[in-house]
VMD Tcl script that draws the C-alpha trace (Angstrom):
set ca {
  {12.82 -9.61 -11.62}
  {14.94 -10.13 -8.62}
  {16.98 -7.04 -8.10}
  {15.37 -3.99 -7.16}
  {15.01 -0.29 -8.45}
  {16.63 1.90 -6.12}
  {16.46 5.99 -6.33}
  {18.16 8.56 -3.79}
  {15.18 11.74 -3.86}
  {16.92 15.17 -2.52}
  {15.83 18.38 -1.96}
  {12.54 20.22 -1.89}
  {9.36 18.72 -2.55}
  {9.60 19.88 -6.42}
  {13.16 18.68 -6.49}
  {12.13 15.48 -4.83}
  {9.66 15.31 -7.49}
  {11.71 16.15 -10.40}
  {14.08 13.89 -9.47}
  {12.25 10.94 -9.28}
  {10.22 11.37 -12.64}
  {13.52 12.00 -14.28}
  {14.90 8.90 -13.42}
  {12.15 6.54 -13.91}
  {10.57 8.28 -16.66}
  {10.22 5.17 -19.00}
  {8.81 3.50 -16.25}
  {6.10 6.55 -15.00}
  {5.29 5.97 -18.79}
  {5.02 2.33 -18.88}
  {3.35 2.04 -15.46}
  {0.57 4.31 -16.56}
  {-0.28 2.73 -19.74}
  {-0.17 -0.67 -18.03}
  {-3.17 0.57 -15.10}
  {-5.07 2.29 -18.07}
  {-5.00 -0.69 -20.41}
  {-6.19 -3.09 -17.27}
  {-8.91 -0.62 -16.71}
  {-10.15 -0.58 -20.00}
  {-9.97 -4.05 -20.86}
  {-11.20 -5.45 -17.56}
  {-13.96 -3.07 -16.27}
  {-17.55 -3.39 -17.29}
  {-17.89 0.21 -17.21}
  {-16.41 0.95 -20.89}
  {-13.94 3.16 -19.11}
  {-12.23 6.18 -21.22}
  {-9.04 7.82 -20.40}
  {-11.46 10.82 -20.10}
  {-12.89 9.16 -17.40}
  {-9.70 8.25 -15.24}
  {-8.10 11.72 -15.60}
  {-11.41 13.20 -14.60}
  {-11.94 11.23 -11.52}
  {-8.23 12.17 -10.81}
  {-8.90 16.19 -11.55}
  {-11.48 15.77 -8.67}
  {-9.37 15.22 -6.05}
  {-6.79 17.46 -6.84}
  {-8.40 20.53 -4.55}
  {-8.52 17.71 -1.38}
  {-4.65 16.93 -2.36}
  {-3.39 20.38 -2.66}
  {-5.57 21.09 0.87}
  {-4.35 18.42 2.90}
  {-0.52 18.11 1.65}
  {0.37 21.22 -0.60}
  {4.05 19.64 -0.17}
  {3.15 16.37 -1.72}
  {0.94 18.03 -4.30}
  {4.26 19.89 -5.56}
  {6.04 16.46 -5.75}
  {3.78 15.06 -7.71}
  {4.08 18.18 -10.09}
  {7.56 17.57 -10.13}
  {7.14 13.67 -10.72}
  {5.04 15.26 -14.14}
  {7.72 17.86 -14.88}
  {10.61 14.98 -14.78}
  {9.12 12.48 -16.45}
  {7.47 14.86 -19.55}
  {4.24 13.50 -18.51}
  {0.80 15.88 -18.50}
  {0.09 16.89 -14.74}
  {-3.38 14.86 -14.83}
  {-1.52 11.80 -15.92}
  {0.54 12.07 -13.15}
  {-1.79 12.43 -10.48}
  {-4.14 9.75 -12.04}
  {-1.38 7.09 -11.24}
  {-1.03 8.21 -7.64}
  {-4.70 7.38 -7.34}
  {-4.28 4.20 -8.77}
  {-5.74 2.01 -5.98}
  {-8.73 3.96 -5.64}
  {-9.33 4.51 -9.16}
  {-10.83 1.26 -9.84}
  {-12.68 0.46 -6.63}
  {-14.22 3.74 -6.88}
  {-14.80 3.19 -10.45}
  {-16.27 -0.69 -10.14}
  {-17.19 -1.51 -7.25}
  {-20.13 0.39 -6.11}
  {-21.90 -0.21 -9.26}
  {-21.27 -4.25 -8.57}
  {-23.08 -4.11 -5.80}
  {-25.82 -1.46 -7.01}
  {-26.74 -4.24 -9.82}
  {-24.98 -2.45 -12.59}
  {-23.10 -5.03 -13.93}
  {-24.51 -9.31 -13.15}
  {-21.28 -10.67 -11.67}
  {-17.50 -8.83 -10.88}
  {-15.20 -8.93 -14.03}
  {-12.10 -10.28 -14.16}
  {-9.71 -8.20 -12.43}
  {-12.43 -6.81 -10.44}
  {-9.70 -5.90 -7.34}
  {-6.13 -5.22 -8.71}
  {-4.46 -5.17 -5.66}
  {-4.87 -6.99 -2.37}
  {-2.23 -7.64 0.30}
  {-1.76 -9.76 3.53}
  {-0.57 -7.86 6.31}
  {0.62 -8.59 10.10}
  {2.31 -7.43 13.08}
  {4.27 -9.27 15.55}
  {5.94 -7.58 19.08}
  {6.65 -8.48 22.83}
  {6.36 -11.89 23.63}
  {5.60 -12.95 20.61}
  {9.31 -12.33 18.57}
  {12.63 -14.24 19.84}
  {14.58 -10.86 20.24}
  {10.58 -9.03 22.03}
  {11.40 -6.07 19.13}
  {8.41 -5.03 16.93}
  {8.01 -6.74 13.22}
  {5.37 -5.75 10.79}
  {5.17 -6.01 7.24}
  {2.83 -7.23 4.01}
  {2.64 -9.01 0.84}
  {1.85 -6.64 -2.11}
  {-0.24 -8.62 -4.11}
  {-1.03 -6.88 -7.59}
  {-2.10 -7.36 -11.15}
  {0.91 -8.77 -13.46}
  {0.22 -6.18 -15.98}
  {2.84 -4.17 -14.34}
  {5.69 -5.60 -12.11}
  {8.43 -2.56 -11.99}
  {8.34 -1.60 -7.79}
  {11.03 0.56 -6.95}
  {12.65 1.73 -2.83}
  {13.15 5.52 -2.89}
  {15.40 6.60 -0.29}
  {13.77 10.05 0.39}
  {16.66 12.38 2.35}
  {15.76 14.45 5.37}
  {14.59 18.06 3.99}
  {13.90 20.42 7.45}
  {11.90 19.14 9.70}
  {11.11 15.63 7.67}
  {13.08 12.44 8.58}
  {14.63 10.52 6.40}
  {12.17 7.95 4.58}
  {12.97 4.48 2.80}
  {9.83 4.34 0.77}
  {8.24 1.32 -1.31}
  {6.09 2.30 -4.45}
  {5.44 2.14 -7.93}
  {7.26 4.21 -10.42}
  {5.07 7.48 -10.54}
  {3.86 7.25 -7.41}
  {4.78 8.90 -3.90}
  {4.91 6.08 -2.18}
  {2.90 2.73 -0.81}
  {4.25 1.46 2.25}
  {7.47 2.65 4.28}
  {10.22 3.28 7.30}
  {11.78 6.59 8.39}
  {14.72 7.77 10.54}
  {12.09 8.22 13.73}
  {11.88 4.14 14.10}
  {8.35 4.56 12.76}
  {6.99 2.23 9.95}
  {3.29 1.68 7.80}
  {2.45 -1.28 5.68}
  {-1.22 -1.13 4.32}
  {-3.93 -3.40 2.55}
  {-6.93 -2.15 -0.05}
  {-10.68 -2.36 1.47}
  {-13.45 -1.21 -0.51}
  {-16.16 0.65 1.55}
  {-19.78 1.65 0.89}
  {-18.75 5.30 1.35}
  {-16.58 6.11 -1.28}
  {-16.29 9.99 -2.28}
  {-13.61 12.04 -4.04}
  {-10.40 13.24 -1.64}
  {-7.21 11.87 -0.32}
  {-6.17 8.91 -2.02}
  {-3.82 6.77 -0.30}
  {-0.21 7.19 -1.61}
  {-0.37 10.71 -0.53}
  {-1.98 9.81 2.79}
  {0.73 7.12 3.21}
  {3.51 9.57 2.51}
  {2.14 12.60 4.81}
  {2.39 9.64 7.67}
  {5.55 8.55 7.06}
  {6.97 12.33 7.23}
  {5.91 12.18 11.21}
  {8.39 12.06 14.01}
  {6.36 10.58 16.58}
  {3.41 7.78 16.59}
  {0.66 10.18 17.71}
  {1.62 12.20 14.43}
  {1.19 9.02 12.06}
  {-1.69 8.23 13.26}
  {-3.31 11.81 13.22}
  {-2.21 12.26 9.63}
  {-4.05 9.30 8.48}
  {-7.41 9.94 11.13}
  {-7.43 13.41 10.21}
  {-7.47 12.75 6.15}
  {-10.38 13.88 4.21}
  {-10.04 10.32 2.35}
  {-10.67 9.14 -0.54}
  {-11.58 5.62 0.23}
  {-10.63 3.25 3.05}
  {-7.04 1.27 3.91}
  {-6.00 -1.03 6.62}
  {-2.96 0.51 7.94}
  {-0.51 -1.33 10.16}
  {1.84 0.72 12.11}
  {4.54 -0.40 13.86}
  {7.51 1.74 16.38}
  {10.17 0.52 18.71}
  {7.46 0.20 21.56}
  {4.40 -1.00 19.95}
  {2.12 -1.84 17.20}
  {-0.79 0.07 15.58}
  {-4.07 -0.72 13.53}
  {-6.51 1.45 11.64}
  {-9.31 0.35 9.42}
  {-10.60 2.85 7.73}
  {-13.29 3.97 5.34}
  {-13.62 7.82 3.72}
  {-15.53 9.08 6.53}
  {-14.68 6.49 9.46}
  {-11.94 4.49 11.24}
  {-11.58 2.39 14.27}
  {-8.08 2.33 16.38}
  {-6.52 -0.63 17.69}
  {-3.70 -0.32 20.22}
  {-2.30 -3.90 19.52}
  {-2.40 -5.96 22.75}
  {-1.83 -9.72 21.93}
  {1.28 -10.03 20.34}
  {0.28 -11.07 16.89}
  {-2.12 -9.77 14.30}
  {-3.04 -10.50 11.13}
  {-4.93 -8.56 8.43}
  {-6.23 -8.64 4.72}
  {-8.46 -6.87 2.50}
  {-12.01 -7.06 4.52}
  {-12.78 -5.38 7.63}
  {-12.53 -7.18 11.08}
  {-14.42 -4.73 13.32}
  {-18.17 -4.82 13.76}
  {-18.63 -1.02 13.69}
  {-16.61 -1.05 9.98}
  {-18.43 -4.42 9.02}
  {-21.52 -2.58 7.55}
  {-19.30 -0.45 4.94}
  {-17.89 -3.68 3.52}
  {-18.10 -3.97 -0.24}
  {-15.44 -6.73 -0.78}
  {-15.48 -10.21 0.42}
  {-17.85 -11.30 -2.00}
  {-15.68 -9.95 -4.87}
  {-12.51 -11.58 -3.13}
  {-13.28 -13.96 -0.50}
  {-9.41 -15.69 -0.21}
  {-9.41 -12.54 2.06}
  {-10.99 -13.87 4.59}
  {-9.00 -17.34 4.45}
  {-5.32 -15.42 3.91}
  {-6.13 -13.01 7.35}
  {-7.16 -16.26 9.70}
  {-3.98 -18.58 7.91}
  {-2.18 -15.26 8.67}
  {-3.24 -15.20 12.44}
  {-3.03 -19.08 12.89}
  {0.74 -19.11 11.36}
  {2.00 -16.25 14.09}
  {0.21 -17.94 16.69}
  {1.72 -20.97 15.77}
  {5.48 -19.48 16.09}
  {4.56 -17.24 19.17}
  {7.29 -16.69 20.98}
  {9.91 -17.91 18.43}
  {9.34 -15.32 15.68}
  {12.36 -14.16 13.66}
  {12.82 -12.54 10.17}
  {13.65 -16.20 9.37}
  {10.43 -17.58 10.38}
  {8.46 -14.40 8.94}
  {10.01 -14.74 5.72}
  {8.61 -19.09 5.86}
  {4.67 -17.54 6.67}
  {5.01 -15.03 3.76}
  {6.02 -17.69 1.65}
  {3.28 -19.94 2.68}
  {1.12 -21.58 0.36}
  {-2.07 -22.48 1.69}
  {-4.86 -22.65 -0.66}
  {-2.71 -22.02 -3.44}
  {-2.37 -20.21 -6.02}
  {-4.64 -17.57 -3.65}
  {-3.12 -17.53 -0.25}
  {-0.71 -15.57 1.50}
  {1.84 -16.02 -1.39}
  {-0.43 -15.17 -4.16}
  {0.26 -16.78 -7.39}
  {-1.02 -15.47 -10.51}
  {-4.68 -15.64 -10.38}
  {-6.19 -15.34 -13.86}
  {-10.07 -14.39 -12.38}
  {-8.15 -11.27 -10.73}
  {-6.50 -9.77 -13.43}
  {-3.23 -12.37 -12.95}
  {-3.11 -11.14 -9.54}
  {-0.15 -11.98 -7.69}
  {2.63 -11.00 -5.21}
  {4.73 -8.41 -6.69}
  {7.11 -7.94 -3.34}
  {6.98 -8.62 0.29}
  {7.98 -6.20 2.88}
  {9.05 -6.52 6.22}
  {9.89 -3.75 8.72}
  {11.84 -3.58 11.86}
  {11.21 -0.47 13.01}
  {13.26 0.08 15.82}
  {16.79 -0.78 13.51}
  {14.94 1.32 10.96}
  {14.80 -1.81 8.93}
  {13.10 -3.10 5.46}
  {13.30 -6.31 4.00}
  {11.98 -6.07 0.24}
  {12.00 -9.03 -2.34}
  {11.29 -8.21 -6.50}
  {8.67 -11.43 -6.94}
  {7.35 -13.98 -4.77}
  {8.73 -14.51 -1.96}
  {9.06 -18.23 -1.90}
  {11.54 -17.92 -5.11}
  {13.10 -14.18 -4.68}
  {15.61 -13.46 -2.29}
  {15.17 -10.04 -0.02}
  {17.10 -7.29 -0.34}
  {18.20 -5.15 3.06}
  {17.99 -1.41 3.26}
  {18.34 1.51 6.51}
  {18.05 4.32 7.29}
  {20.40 6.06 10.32}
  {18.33 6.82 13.46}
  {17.74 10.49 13.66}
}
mol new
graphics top color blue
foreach p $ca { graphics top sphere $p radius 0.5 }
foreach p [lrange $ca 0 end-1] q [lrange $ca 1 end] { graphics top cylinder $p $q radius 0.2 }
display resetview
């Protein structure tokens, strides 16, 4: 699983679209049979495909609102790869799909104890800038941790189209996109929280995507604040001149202009005034140890970090097989890292492995500065 799926997307949003279910169309197949069968098999809930196109039918009108654009490219995604419409937006709310599903009725006393697989995706993120790097540019970047049911990621290099920059784009096959870098030297990794206010809307891939169409910092961030979202994300953003961080629920967030040179960042929230919303840690509490081994690693290299010593930290294997290079964890669904990422914003740089990073090698992609 070492080299990865690459696809050039042209055009309009429908063409886009098109395009990319076309080409991947086994795989839009295969990864949508894969999250359904997890679904059914691991939650509690006795979960029909009824139910998962229906939750996905109810945030079509928030969708089609908030990114009419995006909404076409996923109809175009259906059209390519001969899949029904539904099925095709049910896989680009994926993430959501199971925390909204699950968790709330976990904690509500539904269900005794979480069920194996009860997250299916959790990520380590950071950002490091200023003094902190050996060259003072701005690094951020994640581990995509996810269940081993389905381990097909693919880079879509997304062409400018009017006013849009061009995009390099990390997702799932089927899906608009999950983390990214574009021509404006602006660049988004993200991990999965699980708040107490969960509702139908935005789910992330789309959010993710509107942000990474922006040509200025302001603009990412507004697209994301200004969501009517699904469910909440840690984003972190990072541009030639600094580095960004929003947790956010459905209905909140809290901003962090970056300040210390080093962050770090998992799947619980860190603020106080997000604490309250928190539905996760108890379900997956290596979160809290993989964000403070994050934070102690970059502190450890301040001053001295390099894509050299970035890739050794996402490779590191403190309290294996759960830490920052997650090995497959059979109480979460096999849950492991599928890729790391790394961006460079300012040389509108990614850094992608297929697999662990402490056995894959990374592949290089840019885009040209626009």
């Amino acid at each position: 699983m070492d080299e990865m799926t690459v696809v050039t997307l042209t055009g309009s949003p429908h063409e886009r679209g098109y395009q990319h279910g076309k080409a991947l169309k086994d795989g839009v197949h295969r990864f949508y049979e894969a999250w359904s069968r997890m679904l059914f098999n691991s939650s509690p809930f006795k979960l029909t495909e009824a139910d998962l196109l229906s939750f996905a039918q109810k945030n079509e009108p928030y969708i089609k609102q908030y990114a009419p654009d995006i909404h076409e490219e996923i109809e175009g995604i259906a059209e390519g790869a001969e899949m029904d419409f539904n099925k095709a937006l049910y896989i680009n709310c994926f993430d959501e799909e199971y925390v909204f599903q699950s968790l709330p009725q976990l904690r509500a006393g539904t269900a005794f104890a979480p069920p194996p697989g009860a997250l299916p995706a959790g990520c380590t993120s950071f950002a490091a800038f200023g003094q902190a790097t050996a060259d003072g540019k701005v690094y951020i970047g994640q581990n995509y941790d996810y269940s081993s049911v389905y381990l097909e990621p693919v880079v879509f290099r997304i062409e400018k189209y009017g006013d849009e920059p061009e995009q390099l784009v990390y997702s799932h096959m089927g899906v608009v996109g999950i983390n990214g870098v574009n021509a404006a030297g602006l660049a988004i990794v993200e991990n999965t929280l699980a708040p107490a206010d969960l509702r139908t809307g935005v789910p992330f891939p789309v959010v993710m995507r509107k942000a990474l169409k922006q040509p200025r910092l302001s603009d990412l961030v507004g697209a994301i604040i200004t969501a009517p979202r699904l469910s909440g994300h840690n984003y972190v953003i990072g541009s030639s001149y600094a580095a960004v961080h929003l947790e956010t629920s459905a209905t909140k967030y809290h901003f962090n202009y970056l300040q210390d040179g080093v962050f770090g960042h998992a799947n619980h929230y860190d603020y106080p005034d997000m604490k309250h919303l928190d539905l996760l840690p108890e379900v997956l509490p290596d979160s809290l140890i993989r964000s403070g081994r994050m934070l102690q690693l970059l502190k450890a290299g301040f001053g001295k970090l390099d894509i050299k010593a970035l890739k050794k930290i996402m490779a590191d294997h403190a309290d294996y097989p759960v830490g920052i290079c997650r090995h497959e964890d059979k109480r979460h669904s096999e849950l492991g890292t599928l890729s790391t990422i790394i961006y460079q914003p300012e040389d509108r740089l990614m850094l992608v492995t297929c697999g662990n990073p402490c056995v894959s090698p990374f592949q290089e992609f840019t885009v040209a500065k626009a």
